[in-house]
Every structure is written in C-alpha cells, then in structure tokens.
C-alpha positions in Angstrom: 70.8 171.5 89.0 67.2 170.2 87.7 66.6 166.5 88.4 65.8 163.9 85.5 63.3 161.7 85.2 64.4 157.8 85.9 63.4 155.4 83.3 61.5 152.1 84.0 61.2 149.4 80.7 58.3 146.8 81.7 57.5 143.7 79.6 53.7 143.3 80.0 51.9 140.4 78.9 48.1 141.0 79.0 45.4 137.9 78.2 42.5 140.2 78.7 39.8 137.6 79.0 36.7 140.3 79.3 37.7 142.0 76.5 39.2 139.6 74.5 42.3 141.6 74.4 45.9 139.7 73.8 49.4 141.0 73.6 52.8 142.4 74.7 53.8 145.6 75.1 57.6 146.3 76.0 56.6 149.8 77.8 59.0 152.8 78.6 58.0 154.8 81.4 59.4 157.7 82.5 59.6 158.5 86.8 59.4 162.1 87.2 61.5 162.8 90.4 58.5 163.9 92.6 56.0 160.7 91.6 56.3 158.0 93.9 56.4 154.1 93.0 52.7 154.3 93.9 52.1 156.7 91.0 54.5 155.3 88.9 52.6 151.5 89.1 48.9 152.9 89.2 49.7 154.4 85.7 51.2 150.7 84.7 48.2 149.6 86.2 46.0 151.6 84.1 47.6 151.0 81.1 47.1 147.1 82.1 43.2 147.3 82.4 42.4 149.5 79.2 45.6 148.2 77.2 45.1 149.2 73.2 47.2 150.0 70.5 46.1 153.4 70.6 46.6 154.1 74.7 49.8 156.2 75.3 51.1 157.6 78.6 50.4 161.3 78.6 53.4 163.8 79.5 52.6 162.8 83.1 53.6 165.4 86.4 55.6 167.9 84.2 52.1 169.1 81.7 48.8 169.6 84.0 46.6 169.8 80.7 47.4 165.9 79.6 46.0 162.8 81.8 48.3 160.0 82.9 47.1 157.9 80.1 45.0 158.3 76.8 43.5 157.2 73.5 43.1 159.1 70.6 40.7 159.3 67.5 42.4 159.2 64.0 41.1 162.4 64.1 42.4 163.6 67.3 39.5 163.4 69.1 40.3 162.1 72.5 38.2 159.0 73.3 39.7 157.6 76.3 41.2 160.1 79.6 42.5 158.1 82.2 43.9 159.8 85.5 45.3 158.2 88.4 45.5 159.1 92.0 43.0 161.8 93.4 42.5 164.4 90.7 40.5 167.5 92.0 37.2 168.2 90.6 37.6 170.9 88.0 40.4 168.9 86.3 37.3 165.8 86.1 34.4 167.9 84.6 37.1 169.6 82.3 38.0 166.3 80.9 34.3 164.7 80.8 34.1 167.7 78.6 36.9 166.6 76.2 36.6 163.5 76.1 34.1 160.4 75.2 34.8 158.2 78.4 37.1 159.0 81.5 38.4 157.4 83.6 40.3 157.4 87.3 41.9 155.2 89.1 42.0 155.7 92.4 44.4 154.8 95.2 45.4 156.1 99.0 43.6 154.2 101.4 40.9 155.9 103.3 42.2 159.2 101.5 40.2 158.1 99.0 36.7 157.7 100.6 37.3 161.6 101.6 38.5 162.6 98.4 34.7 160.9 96.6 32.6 161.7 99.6 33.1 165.3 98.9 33.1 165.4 95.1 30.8 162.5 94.0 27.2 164.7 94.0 28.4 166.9 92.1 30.4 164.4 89.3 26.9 162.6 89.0 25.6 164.2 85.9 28.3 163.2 84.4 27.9 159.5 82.5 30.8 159.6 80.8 33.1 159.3 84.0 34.2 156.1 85.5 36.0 156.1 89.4 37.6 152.3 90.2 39.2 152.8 93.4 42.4 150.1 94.3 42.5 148.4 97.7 45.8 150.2 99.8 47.4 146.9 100.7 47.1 145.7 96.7 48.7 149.7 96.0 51.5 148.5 98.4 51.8 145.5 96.9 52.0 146.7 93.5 54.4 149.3 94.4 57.1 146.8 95.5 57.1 145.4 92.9 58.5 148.4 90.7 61.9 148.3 89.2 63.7 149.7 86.5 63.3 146.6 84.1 60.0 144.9 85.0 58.5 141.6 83.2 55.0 140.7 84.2 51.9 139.1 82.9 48.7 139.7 83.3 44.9 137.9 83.3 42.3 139.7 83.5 39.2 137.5 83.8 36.0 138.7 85.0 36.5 141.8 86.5 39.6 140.4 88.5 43.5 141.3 87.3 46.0 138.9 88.4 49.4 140.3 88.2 52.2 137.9 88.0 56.3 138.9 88.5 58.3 135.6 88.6 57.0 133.8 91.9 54.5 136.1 93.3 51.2 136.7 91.9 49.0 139.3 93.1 45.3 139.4 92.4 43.9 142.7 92.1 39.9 143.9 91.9 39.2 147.4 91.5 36.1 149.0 93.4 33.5 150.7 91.3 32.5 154.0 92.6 31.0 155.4 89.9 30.0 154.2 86.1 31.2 151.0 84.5 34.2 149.1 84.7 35.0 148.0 81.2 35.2 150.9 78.8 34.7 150.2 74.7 
C-alpha cells in the first residue's frame, strides 16, 4: 500500500520591509512521505523570502522536472525557479536555461560547503543563479518548529528574516554564495 502525503496548513504573515512586500497567506503544503521537516520548512522558508501572489509550490518530490517553488509569466514563461536543499548540477544549468532568475536555498551543514566547492566554477557563467545557504542550527531550529497547523509571522528587514511562532522568535540570515539576495 502506497503512502500519502501529510498535509501542513501554515498562516504566514510577512511584513517584507526590503521589498516592501505585505500580506497573509493561509498556505497548504503537502509532506511527501520521504521529505523530511527540514525540506518541508526550507520550502516554507522560501516561499517566506520571495513571497508574491504569483509564487506557487511546484509538485515537489513526486515530479523531478518542477522546482520546489515558482513564478510564472501571464504567459507562462517561468520567471522565478526556486530549489531547495542540494540540487545537482545539471538540474541548475537546466533551469538557468528556463528560467529568468533561480534560485536555491541551501541547507545541511557542512554538506553544503562540499556540495558548492565542487560545483561553483562551473555555475559561474551563469548570472541568472542565486545560492543563499541557511545556517544548520537555524535549519534545526526551523524544523521544530513544523506542525500540521502552523501560524507564524515574519519581518524581513534588511537582509535578516525573523520568524516568529507564539513565544519564540528565531532570526534567520541567509549566506550569499553566489549572485544577489533580493530577486525582482
């Protein structure tokens, strides 16, 4: 017997200061049964830095042709890709390829410094592709604080995302490894 996805609902309040972006979202997201919380709250995550009307979570673990999160063109054109986790390098230049900006947000601890080391030289041509990496112990963090009905806000104010679930508040600054941090 195939296993179902769980569903998570999260509240999200965002005051984007940077980008002058305000509003609430009441998200559904979908827990396929072999993503971890990590995954789960890097995509939340993602959604919470380039929040827009038009950014939708892709299909996720089950279609390897859609990113974790994206925004299309009216005309279909796909003008944001946003991956999480340590995508290989193919699946990268394929979407800088696709798409106007891309994004990834990465997250495993010192995973992460292996997984750039040995694909950054050959991702430089590409200007189009942005690579914030999240500290482990704010992944951790973030991951506890999963469940499956979630209300948190958000400020984001000069490059620095506080995240706050009832009592606890965890501030959150993403490491630039490659291109720029706010995307248009």
């Amino acid at each position: 017997m195939a296993l179902t996805a769980t569903i998570h609902k999260a509240e999200l309040s965002i005051s984007d200061m940077d980008r002058h972006y305000y509003a609430t979202h009441a998200l559904t997201l979908a827990r396929h049964p072999s993503e971890t919380e990590e995954r789960l709250m890097a995509r939340l995550l993602a959604f919470t830095l380039y929040a827009d009307e038009r950014l939708e979570f892709g299909k996720g673990l089950s279609d390897t042709d859609e990113p974790a999160l994206w925004r299309k063109a009216y005309t279909d054109e796909i003008e944001l890709w946003i991956d999480v986790g340590l995508p290989d390098e193919t699946r990268l230049r394929k979407a800088c390829n696709q798409s106007r900006h891309v994004v990834v947000l990465a997250y495993g601890g010192h995973a992460v410094d292996v997984w750039w080391s040995k694909i950054a030289s050959t991702l430089t041509r590409h200007d189009n592709l942005s690579v914030l990496a999240i500290d482990h112990a704010d992944m951790q963090q973030l991951a506890a604080l999963c469940g499956r009905s979630m209300r948190l806000q958000c400020l984001i104010q000069d490059g620095e995302l506080q995240l706050i679930a009832g009592d606890l508040t965890l501030p959150i600054r993403p490491a630039i490894r490659k291109g720029e941090y706010a995307v248009a």
